[in-house]
PDB file of the backbone (N, CA, C, O) and the ligand in Angstrom, with CONECT records:
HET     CU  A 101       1
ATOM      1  N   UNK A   1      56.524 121.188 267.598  1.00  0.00           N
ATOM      2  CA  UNK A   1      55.807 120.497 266.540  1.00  0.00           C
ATOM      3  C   UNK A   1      55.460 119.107 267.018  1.00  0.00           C
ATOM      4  O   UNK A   1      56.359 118.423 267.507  1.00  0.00           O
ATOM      5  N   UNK A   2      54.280 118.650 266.922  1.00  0.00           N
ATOM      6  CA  UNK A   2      54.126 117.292 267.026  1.00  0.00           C
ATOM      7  C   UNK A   2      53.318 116.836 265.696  1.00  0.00           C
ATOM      8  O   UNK A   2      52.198 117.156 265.297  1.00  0.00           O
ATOM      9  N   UNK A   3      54.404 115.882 265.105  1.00  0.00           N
ATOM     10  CA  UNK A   3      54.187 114.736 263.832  1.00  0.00           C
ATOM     11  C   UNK A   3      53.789 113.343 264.413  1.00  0.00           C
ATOM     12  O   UNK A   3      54.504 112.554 265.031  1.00  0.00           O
ATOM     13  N   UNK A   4      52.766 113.256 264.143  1.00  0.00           N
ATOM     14  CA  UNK A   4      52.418 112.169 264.205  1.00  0.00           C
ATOM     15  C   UNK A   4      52.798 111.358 262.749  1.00  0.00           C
ATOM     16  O   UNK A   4      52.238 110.413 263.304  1.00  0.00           O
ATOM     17  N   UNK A   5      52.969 111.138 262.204  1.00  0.00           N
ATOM     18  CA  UNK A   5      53.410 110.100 260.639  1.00  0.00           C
ATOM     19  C   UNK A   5      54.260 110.837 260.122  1.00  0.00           C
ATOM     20  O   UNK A   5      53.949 111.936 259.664  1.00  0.00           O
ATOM     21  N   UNK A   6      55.508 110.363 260.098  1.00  0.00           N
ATOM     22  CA  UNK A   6      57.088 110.854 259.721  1.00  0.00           C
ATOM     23  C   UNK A   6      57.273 109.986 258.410  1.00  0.00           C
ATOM     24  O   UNK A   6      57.212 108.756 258.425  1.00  0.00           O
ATOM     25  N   UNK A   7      57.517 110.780 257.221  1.00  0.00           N
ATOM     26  CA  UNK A   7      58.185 110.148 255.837  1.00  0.00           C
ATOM     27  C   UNK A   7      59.147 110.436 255.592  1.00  0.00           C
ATOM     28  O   UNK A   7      59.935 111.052 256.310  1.00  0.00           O
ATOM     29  N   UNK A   8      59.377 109.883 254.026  1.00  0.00           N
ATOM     30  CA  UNK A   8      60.559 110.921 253.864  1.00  0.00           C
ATOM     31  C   UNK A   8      60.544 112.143 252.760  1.00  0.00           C
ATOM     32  O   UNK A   8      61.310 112.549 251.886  1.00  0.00           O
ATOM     33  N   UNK A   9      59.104 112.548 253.340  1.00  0.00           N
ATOM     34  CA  UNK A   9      58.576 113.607 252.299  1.00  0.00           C
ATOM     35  C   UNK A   9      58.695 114.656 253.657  1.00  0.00           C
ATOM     36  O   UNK A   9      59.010 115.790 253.295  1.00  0.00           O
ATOM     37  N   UNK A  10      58.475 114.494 255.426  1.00  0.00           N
ATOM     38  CA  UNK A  10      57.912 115.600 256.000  1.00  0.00           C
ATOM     39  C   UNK A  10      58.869 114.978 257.245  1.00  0.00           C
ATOM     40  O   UNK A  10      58.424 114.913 258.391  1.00  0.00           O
ATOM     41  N   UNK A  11      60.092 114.575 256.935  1.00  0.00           N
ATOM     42  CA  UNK A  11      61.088 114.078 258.170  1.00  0.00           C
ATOM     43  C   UNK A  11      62.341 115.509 258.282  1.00  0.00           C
ATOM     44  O   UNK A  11      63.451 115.519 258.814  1.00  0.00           O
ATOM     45  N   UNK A  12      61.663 116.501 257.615  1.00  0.00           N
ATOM     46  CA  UNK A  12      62.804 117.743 258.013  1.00  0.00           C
ATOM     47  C   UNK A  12      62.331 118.973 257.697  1.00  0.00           C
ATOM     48  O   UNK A  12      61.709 119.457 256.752  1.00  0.00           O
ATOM     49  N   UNK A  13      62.647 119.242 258.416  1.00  0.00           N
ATOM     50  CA  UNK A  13      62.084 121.298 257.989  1.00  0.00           C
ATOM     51  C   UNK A  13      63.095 121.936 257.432  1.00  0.00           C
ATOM     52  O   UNK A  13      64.006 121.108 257.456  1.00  0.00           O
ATOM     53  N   UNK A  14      63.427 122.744 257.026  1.00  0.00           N
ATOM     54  CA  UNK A  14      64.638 123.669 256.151  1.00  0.00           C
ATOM     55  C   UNK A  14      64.237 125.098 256.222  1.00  0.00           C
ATOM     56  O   UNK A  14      63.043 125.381 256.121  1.00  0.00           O
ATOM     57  N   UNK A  15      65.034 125.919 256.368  1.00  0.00           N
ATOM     58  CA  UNK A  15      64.802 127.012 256.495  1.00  0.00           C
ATOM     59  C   UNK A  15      66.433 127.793 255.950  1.00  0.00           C
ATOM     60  O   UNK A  15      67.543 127.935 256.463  1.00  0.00           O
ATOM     61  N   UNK A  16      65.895 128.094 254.867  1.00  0.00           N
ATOM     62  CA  UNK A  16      67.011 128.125 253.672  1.00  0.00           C
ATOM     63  C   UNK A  16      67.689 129.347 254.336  1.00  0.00           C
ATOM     64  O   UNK A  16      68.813 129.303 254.838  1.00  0.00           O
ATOM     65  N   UNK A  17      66.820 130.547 254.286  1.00  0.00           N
ATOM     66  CA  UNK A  17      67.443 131.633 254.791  1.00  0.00           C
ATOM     67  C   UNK A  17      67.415 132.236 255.704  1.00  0.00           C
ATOM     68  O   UNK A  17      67.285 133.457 255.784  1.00  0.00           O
ATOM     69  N   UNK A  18      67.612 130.968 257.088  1.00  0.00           N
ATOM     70  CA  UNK A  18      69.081 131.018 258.022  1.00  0.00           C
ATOM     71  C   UNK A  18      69.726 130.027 257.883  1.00  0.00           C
ATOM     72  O   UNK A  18      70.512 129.752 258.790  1.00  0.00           O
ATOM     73  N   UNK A  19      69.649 129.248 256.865  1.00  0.00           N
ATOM     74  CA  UNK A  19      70.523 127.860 256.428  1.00  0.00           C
ATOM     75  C   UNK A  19      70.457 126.721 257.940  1.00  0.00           C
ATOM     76  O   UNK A  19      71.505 126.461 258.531  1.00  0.00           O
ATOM     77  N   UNK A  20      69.648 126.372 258.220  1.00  0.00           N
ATOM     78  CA  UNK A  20      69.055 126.080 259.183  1.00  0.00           C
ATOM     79  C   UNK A  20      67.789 124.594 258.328  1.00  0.00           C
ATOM     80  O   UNK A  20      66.821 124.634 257.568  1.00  0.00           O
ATOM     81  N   UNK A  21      68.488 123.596 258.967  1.00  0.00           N
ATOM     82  CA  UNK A  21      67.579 122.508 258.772  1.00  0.00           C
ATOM     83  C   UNK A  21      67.514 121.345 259.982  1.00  0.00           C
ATOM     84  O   UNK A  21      68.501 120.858 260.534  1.00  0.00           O
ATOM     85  N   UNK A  22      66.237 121.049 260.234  1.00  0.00           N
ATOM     86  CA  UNK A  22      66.239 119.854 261.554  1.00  0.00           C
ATOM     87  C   UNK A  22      65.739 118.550 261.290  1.00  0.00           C
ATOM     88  O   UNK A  22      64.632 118.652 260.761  1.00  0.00           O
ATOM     89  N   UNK A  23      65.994 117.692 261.396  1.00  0.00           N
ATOM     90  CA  UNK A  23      65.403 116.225 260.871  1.00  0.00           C
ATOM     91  C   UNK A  23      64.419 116.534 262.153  1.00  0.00           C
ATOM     92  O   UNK A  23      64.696 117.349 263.033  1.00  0.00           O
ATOM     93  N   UNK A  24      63.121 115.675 262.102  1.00  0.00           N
ATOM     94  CA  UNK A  24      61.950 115.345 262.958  1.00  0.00           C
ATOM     95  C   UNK A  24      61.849 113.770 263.045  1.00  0.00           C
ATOM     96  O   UNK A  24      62.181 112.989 262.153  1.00  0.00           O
ATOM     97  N   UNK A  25      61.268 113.410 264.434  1.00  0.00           N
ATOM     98  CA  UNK A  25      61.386 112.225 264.415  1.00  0.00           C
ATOM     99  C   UNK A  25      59.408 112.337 265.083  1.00  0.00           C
ATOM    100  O   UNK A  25      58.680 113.305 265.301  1.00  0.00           O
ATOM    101  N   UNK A  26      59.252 111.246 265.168  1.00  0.00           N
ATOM    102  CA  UNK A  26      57.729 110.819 265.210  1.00  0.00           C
ATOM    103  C   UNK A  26      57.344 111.474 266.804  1.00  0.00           C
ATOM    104  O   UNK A  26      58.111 111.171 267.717  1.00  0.00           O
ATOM    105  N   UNK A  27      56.145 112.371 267.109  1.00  0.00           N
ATOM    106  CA  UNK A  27      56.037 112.792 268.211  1.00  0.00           C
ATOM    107  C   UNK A  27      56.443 114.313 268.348  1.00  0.00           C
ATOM    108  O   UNK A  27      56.502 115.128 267.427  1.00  0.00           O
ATOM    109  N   UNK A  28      56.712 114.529 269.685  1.00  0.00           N
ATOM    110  CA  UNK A  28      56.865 115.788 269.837  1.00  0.00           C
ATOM    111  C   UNK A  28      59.012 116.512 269.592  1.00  0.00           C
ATOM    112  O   UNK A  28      60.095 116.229 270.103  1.00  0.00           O
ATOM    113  N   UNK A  29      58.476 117.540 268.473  1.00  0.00           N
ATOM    114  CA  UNK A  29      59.903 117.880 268.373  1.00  0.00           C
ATOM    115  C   UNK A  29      59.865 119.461 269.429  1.00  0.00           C
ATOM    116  O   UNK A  29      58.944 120.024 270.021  1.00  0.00           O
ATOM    117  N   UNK A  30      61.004 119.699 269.316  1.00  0.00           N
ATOM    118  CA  UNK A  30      61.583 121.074 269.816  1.00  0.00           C
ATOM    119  C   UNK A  30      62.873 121.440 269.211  1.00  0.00           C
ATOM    120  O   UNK A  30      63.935 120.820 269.160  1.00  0.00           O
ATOM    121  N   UNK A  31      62.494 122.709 268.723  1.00  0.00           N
ATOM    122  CA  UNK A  31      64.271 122.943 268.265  1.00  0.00           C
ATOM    123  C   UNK A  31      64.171 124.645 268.345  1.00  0.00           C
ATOM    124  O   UNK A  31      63.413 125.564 268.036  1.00  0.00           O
ATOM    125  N   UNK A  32      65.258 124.434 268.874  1.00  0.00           N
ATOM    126  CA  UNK A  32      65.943 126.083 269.549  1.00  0.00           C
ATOM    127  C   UNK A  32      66.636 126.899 268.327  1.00  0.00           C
ATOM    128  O   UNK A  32      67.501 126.333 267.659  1.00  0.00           O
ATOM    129  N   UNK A  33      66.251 128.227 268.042  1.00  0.00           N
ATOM    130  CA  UNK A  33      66.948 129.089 267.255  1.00  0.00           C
ATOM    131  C   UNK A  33      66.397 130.572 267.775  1.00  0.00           C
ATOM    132  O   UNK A  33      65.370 130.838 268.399  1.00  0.00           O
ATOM    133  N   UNK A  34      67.613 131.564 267.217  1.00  0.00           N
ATOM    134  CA  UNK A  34      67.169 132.773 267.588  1.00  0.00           C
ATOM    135  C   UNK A  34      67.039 133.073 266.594  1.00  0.00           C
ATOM    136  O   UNK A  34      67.951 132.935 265.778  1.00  0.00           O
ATOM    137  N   UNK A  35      65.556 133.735 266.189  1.00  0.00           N
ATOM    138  CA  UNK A  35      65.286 134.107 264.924  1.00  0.00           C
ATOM    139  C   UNK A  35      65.613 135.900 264.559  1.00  0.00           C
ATOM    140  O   UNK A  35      66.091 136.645 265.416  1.00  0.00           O
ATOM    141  N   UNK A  36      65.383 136.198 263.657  1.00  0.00           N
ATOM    142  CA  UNK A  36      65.378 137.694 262.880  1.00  0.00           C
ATOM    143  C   UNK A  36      64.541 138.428 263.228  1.00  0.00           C
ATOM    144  O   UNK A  36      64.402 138.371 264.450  1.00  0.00           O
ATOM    145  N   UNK A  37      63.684 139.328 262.605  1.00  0.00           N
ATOM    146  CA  UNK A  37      62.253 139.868 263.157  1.00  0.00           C
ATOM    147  C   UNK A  37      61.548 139.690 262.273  1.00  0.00           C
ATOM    148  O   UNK A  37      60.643 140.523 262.230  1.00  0.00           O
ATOM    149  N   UNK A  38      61.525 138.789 261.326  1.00  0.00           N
ATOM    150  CA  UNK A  38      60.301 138.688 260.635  1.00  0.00           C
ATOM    151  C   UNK A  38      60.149 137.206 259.829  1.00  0.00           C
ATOM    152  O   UNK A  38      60.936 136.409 259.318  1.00  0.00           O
ATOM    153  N   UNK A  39      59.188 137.265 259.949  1.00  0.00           N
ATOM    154  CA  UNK A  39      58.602 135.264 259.807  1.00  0.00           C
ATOM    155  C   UNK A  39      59.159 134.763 258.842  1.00  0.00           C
ATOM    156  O   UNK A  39      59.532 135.394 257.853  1.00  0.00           O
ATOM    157  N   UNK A  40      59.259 133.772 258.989  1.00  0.00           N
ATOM    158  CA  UNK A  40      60.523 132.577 258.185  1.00  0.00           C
ATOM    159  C   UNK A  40      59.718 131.818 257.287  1.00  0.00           C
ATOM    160  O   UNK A  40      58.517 131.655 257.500  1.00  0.00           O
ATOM    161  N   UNK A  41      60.301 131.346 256.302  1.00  0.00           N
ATOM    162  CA  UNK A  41      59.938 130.714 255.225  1.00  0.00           C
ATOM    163  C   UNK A  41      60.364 129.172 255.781  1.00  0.00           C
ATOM    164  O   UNK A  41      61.380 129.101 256.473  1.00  0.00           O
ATOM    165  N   UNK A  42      59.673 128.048 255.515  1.00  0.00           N
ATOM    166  CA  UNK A  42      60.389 126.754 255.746  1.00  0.00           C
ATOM    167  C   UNK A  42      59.810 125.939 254.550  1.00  0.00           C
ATOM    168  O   UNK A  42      58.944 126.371 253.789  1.00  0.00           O
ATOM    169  N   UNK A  43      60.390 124.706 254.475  1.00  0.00           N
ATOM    170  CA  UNK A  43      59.630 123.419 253.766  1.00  0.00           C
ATOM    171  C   UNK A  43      60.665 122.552 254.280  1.00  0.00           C
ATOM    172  O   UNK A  43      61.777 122.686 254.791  1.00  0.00           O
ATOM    173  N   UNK A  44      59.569 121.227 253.819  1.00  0.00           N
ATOM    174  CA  UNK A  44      60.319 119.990 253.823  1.00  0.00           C
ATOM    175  C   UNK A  44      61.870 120.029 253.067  1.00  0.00           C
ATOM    176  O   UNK A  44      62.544 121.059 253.066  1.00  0.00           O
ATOM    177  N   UNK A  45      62.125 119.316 252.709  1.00  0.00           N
ATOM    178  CA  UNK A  45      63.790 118.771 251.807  1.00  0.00           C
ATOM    179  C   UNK A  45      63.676 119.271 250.725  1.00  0.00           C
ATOM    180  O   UNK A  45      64.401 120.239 250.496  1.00  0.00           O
ATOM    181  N   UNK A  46      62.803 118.839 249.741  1.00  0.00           N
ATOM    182  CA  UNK A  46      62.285 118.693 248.592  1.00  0.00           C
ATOM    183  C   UNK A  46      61.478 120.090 248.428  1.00  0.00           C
ATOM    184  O   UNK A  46      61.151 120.326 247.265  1.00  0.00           O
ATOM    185  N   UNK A  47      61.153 120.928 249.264  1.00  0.00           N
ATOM    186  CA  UNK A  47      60.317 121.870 249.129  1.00  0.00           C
ATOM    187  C   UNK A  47      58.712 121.911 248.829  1.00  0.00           C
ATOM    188  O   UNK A  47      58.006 122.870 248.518  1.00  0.00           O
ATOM    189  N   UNK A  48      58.286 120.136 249.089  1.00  0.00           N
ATOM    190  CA  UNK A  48      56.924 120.448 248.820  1.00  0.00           C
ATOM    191  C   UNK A  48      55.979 121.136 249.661  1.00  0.00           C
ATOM    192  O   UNK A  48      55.042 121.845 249.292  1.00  0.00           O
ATOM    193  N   UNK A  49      56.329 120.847 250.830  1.00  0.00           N
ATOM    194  CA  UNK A  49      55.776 121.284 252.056  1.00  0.00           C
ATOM    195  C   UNK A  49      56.090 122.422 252.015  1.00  0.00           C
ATOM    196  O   UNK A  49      57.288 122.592 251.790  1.00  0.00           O
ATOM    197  N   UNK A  50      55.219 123.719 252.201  1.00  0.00           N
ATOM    198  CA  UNK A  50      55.774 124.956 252.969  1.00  0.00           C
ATOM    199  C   UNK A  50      54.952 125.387 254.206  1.00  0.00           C
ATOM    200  O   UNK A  50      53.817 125.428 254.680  1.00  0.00           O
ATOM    201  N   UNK A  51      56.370 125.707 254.442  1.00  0.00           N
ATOM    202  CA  UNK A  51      55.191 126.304 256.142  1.00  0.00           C
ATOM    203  C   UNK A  51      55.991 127.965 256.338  1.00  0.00           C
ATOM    204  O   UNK A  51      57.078 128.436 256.004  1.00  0.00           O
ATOM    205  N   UNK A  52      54.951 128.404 256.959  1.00  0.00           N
ATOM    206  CA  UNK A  52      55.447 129.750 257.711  1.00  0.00           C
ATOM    207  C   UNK A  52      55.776 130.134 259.212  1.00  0.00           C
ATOM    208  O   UNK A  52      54.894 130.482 259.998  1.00  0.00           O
ATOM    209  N   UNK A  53      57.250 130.035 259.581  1.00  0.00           N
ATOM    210  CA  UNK A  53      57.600 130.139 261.135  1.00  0.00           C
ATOM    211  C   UNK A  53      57.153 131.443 261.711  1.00  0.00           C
ATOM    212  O   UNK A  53      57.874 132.392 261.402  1.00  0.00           O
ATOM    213  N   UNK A  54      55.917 131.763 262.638  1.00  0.00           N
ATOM    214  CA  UNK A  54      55.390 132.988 262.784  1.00  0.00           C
ATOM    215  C   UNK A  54      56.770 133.737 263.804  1.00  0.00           C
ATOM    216  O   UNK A  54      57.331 132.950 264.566  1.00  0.00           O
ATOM    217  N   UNK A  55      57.125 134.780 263.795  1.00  0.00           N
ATOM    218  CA  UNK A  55      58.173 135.051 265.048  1.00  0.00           C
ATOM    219  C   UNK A  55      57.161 135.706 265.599  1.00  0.00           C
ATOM    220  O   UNK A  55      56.146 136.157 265.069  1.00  0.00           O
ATOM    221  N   UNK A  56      57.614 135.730 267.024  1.00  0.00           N
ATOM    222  CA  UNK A  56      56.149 136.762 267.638  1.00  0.00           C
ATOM    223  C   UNK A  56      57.355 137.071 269.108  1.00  0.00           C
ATOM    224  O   UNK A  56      58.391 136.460 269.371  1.00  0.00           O
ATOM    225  N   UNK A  57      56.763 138.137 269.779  1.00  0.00           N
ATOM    226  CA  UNK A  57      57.283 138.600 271.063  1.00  0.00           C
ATOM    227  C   UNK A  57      56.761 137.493 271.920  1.00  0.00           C
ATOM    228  O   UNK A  57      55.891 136.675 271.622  1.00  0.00           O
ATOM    229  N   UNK A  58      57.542 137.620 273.212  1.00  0.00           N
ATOM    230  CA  UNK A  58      56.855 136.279 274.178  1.00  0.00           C
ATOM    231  C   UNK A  58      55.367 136.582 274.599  1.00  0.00           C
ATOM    232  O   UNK A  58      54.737 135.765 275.269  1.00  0.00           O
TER     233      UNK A  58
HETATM  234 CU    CU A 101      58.707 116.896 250.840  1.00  0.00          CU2+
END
């Protein structure tokens, strides 16, 4: 992920169900997990943000 403008509305991703959350800092992030087989739900803290973690084969 690269964030360019970090708040404290979009300074963390969450990913409830693998109980799995990462703070982000400004720039380029990376964060390591082994996922399930099928695409992940995320949001910010607050849940306004949602995003969808695609899983895909390499
Ligand atoms: Cu938010």
């Amino acid at each position: 992920m690269d964030e360019q403008q970090i708040n404290s509305c979009n300074n963390a991703i969450v990913a409830r169900e693998l109980n799995l959350e990462w703070k982000l800092t400004k720039g380029k992030n990376i964060v390591e997990f082994t996922p399930e087989d099928k695409d992940i739900n995320s949001s910010c803290l607050i849940g306004m943000i949602r995003r969808i973690i695609k899983v895909a084969d390499k």
